[in-house]
N, C-alpha and C positions, 0 to 999 in steps of 0.2 A: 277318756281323753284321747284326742285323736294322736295317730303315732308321726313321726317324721315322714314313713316311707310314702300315708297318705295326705300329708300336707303339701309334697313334692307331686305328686299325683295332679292332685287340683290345681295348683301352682299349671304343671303346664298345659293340662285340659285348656285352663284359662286361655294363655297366654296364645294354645293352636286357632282357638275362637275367635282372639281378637285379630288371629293374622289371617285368618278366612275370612271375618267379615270387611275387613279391612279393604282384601283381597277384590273383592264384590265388590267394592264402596266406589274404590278406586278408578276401574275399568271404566272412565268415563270418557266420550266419543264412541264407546261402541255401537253399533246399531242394535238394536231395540227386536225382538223376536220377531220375525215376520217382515221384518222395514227394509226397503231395497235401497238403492242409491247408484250413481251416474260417476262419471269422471269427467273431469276438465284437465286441461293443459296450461298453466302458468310458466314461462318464460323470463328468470331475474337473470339480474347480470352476475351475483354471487349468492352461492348455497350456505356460507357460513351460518351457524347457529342453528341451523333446522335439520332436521331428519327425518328418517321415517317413522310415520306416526304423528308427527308435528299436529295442531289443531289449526283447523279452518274456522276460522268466524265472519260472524256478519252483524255487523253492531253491537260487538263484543258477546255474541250467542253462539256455540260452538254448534256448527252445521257441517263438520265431516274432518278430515286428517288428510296428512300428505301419505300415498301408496308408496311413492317410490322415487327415486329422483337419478335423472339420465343427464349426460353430457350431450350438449347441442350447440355446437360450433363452441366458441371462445365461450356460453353461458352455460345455464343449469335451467332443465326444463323438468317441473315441478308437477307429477299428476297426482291430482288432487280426487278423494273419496268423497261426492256431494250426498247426504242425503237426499232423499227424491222430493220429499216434502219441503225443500230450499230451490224453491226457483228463481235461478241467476238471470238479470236481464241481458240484451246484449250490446247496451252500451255501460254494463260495470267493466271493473278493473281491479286486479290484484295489487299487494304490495306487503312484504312484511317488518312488521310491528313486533315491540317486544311488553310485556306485561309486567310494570313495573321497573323499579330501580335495580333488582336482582333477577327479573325471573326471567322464561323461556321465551325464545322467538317464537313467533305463528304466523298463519297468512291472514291478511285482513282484506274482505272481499266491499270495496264499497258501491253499494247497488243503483244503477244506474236509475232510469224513467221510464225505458222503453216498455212495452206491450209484450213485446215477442224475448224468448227465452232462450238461452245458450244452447245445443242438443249437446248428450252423451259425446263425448271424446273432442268437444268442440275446444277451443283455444279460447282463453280467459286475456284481456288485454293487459299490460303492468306498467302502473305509473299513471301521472294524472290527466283525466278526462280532457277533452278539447273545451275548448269555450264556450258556453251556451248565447248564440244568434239572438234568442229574445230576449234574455239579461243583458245583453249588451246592450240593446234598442232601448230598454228602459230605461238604462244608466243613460244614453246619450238623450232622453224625453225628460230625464231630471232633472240633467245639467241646461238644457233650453228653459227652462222652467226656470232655473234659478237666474239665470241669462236677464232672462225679460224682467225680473222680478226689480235685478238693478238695475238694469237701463229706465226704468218708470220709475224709479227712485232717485235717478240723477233728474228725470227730465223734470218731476215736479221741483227740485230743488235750483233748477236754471229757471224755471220761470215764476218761481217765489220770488217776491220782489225784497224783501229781504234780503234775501241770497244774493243778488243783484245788487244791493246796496253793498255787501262785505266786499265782492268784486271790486266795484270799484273803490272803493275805501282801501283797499289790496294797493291797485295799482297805482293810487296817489301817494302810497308808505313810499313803491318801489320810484316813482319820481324823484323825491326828494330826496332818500339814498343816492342816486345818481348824481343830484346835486351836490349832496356834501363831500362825495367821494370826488370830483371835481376839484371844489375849493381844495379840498385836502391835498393837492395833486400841484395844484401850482402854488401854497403856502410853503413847500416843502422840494421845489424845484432844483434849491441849491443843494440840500442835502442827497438829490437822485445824481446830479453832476459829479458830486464825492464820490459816490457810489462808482458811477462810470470810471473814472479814473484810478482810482484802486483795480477795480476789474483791470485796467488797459495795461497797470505795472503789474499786476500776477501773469496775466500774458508773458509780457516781456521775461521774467524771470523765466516762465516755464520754458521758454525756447532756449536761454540761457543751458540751463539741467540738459535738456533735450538737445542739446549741441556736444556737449561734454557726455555724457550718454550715450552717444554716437560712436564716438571712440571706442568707451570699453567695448562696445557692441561689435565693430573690427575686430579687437583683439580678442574676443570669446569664438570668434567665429573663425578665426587663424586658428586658435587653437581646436573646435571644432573641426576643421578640416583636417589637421596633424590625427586626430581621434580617428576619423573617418578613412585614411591610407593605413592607419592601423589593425584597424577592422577587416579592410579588406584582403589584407596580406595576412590574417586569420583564416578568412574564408577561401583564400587561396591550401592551405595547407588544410583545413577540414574537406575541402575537395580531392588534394591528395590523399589522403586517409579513405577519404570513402572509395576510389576505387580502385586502394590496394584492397579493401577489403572484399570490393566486388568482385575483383580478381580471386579471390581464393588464397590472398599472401597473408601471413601470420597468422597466429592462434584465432584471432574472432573470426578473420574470411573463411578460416577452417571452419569454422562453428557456423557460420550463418549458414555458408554455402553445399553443408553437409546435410542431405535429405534427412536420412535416418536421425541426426540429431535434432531437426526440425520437427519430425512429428511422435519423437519421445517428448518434446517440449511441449507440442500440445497437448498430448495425453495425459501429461500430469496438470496441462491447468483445466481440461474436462473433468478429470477427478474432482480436484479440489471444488468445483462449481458444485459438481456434483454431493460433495457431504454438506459443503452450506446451503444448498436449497435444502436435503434434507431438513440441515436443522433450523433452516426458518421457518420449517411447516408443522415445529410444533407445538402440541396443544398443551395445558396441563392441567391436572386436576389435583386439587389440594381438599384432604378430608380426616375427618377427625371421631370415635366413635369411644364411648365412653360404656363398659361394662360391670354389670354386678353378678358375683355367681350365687347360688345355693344349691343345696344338694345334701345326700344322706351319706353317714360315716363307715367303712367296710367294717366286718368285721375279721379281716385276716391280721395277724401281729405287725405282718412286715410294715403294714400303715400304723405307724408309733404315735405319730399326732394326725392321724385320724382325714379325712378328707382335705387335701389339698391346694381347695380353692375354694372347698362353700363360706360365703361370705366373706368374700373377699371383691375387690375391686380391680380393675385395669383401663387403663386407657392407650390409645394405637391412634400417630399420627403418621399420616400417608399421604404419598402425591403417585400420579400415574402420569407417566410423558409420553404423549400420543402423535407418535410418527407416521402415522397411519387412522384412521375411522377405525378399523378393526384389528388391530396390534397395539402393543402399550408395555410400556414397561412398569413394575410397579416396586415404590418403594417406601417400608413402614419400621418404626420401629414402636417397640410399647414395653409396658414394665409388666409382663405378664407375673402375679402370683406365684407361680411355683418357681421363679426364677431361671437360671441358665443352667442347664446341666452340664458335670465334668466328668470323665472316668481319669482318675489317677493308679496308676499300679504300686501297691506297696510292695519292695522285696527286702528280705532280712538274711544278707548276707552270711552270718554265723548258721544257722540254718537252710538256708537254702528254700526257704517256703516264701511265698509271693502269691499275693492277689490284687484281683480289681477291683478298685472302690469308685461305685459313682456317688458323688455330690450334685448340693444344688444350692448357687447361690442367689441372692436378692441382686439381681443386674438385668438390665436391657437386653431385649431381644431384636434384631433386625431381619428384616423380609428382602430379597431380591430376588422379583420373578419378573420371568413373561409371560404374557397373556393375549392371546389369539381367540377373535371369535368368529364361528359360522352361525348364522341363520340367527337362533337363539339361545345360542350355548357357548357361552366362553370356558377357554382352558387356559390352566396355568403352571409355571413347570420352574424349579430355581431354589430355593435358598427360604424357606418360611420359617419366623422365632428361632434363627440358630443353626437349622439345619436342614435336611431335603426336607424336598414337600411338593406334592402336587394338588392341585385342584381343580374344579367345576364350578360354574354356575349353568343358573338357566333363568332366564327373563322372560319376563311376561307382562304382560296387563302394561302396554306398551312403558316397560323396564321401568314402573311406577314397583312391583314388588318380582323379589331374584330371590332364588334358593340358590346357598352356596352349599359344597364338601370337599372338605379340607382334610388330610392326612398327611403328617408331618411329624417329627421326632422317631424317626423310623431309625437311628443307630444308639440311642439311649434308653428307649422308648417312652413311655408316657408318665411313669413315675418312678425316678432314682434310688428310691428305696430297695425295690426290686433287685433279685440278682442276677436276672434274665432280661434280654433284652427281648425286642423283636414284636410288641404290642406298641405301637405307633397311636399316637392323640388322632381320634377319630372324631371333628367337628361339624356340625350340621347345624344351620341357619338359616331362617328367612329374613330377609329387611325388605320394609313394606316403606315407601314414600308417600305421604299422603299430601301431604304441600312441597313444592318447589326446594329443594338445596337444605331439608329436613326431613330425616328419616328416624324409623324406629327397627331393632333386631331385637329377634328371640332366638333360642337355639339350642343345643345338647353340647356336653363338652365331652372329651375322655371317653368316648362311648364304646369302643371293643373293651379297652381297662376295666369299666362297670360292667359290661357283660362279662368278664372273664371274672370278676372276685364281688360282684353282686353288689354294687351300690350303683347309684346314679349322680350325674352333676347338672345343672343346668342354668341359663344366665338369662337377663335381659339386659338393653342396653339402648341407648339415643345416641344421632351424630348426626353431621351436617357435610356440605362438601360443596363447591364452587371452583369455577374456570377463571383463565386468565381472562376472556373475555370480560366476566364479570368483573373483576378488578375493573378491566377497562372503562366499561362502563359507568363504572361507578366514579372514577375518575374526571371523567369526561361530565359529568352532574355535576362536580364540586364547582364553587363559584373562583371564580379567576383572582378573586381578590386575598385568596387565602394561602 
């Protein structure tokens, strides 16, 4: 019967397999052994959603990645990795697209007619093509066409004699209308003269109204005028006012007129600009990642119930606020397994002996760090499950799979039981993305603790994670009616 220690063995033999092949699978846009490729210049008015490494298509076929992306006057100029086997004409044009309801922006190349091709470092046009001269000619050769088609369809129908017949037939209806409208006209003469005369006394009344009307109209306008000397003998005294103040008299001409107080008053509304553009530039990331551990049992006493996490579960919900492309703040909490740890000191006054006891209770853990990254390695520094921590990652296969390492619990150490401290939870992980805003991690837990009393731990786990962007988007899909 095979033992635990080589069940845990093959467990992650397995599990390093599937994040290498993964690893491989993933790396897609890379060039190909041997395969060269060109750059273009694409010019958008905003960079939002893209980076570097972005995928370049052409008919939805991924033909190269974005290199690198520069500031260029008020836009963002986009050079683009073309493989050489993709040749761009030179009347295409860029523009970017996003793929699907949740997934990543790309640049979408749509290829022109021309003969002749873009060169190396050449300028890629963005936005839509001009109008094609002989599509338009055809459109105006179809509309003539349809033209003639009813005009030869009126004419046979004016010289069908038929047609000819309803004509006139037409205009003997509209005769005899004219007649009857006629008779109708003078059968009913006396009832238009009533008419008239009603009219001529509504006159009369209105000028009546419109006479008495008149008056109030005087007296709203007397009292208008009374309003009006009012006002101005206002505006008289807000003129004095303003040029005691220009003057330099009383507390506010003090204040206006005082330099120094003038431009501590801008400097505080610079500031204040200043923290709210910060925080309108930011991003966030909300993510969610769900683990299971296993692992082998020590054999030292002080582990009284035996491995502290094998078979067990946790889950860590986190967001990251991105004030920056490359800084971010990160914040998680989760219900780690071995819970929170405490040291309480017992002392017993009758005697005089006292010690420290740590505990562990079943509660929530919270994370507050920051995280800065160069090149392809981010660092992180703050507050992990409870207590210090720092860490690393490193990305790769453009940040489709990251190893992270984590060391944290460094003033309890790694398990409470212990009556020593100073062996800090040593954790190592790969999470591998193999679809958009869906990932998979594997990893080692406790790893100095296992080397130091001889067992091992180790977890897998699934999570997903998405931008406010995407919110957005998704919103912007919903039907207006809902």
């Amino acid at each position: 019967m095979a033992t635990t220690e080589l069940k845990v063995g093959l467990f992650t033999a397995v599990s390093t397999a599937i994040i290498v092949f993964g690893y491989f699978w993933s790396v897609d846009g890379m060039l190909a052994p041997g395969e060269t490729a060109y750059t273009l210049n694409l010019t958008v008015p905003n960079a939002d959603g893209v980076w570097e490494g972005t995928q370049v298509r052409i008919a939805g076929v991924e033909v190269g990645s974005i290199e690198r992306i520069e500031l260029d006057g008020n836009q963002a100029r986009l050079v683009l990795q073309i493989k050489e086997t993709a040749e761009v004409a030179t009347d295409s044009f860029g523009e970017l697209g996003s793929s699907g309801l949740l997934g990543d922006r790309y640049v979408r190349i749509t290829p022109g007619v021309e003969s002749s091709t873009l060169p190396d470092g050449g300028t890629l046009p963005y936005g839509e093509p001009p109008g094609d001269f002989d599509a338009i000619t055809r459109q105006v050769e179809t509309i003539s066409e349809d033209v003639a088609a009813i005009t030869s369809v009126l004419r046979e129908e004016i010289e069908n004699d038929e047609s000819r017949d309803h004509v006139r037939s037409t205009l003997a209806n509209v005769d005899a209308l004219s007649a009857e409208l006629r008779l109708m006209a003078e059968q009913n003469r006396a009832n238009i003269d009533a008419i008239v005369e009603s009219i001529r006394r509504l006159s009369a009344n209105l000028e009546s109204v419109t006479s008495e009307t008149g008056r109030d109209v005087d007296e709203e306008m007397e009292k208008l005028k009374t309003a009006t000397d009012s006002l101005q003998r206002t505006l008289d005294d807000m003129e004095s006012i303003t040029g005691k103040v220009d003057g330099g008299e009383g507390t506010i001409g003090a204040l206006v007129n005082d330099r120094a107080t003038v431009d501590a008053l801008n400097e505080t509304i610079e500031n204040a600009n200043a923290v709210i553009e910060s925080f309108s530039g930011l991003h966030a990331e909300v993510y969610y990642t769900g683990r299971y551990y296993v692992g082998t049992d020590p054999k030292d006493p002080a582990f009284f119930y035996g491995n502290p996490l094998a078979f067990h579960g946790s889950n860590t919900l986190g967001m990251e606020l991105h004030p920056q492309e490359d800084f971010w703040w990160v914040f998680e909490v989760n219900d780690y397994p071995q819970g929170y740890i405490t040291a309480t000191e017992r002392y017993y006054p009758d005697t005089g002996y006292h010690y420290e006891e740590w505990t562990r209770e079943l509660n929530y853990r919270f994370t507050f760090q920051m995280a800065k990254r160069w090149f392809n390695f981010g660092f992180r520094l703050g507050i992990k499950e409870g207590g210090g921590g720092v860490g690393v990652s490193w990305y790769t296969a453009r940040d489709r799979l990251m190893f992270n390492l984590d060391a944290f619990d460094f003033t309890f150490g790694a398990y409470p039981a212990l009556e020593s401290s100073g062996i800090p939870n040593i954790r190592l992980a790969a999470r591998w993305e193999p679809i958009d805003h869906l990932y998979a991690e594997a990893g080692m837990e406790q790893l100095a603790l296992g080397l130091v009393y001889d067992y091992s731990t180790a977890y897998v786990g699934v999570g997903f994670h998405f931008t406010d962007d995407d919110i957005k988007l998704l919103f912007a899909t919903l039907p207006l009616g809902l």
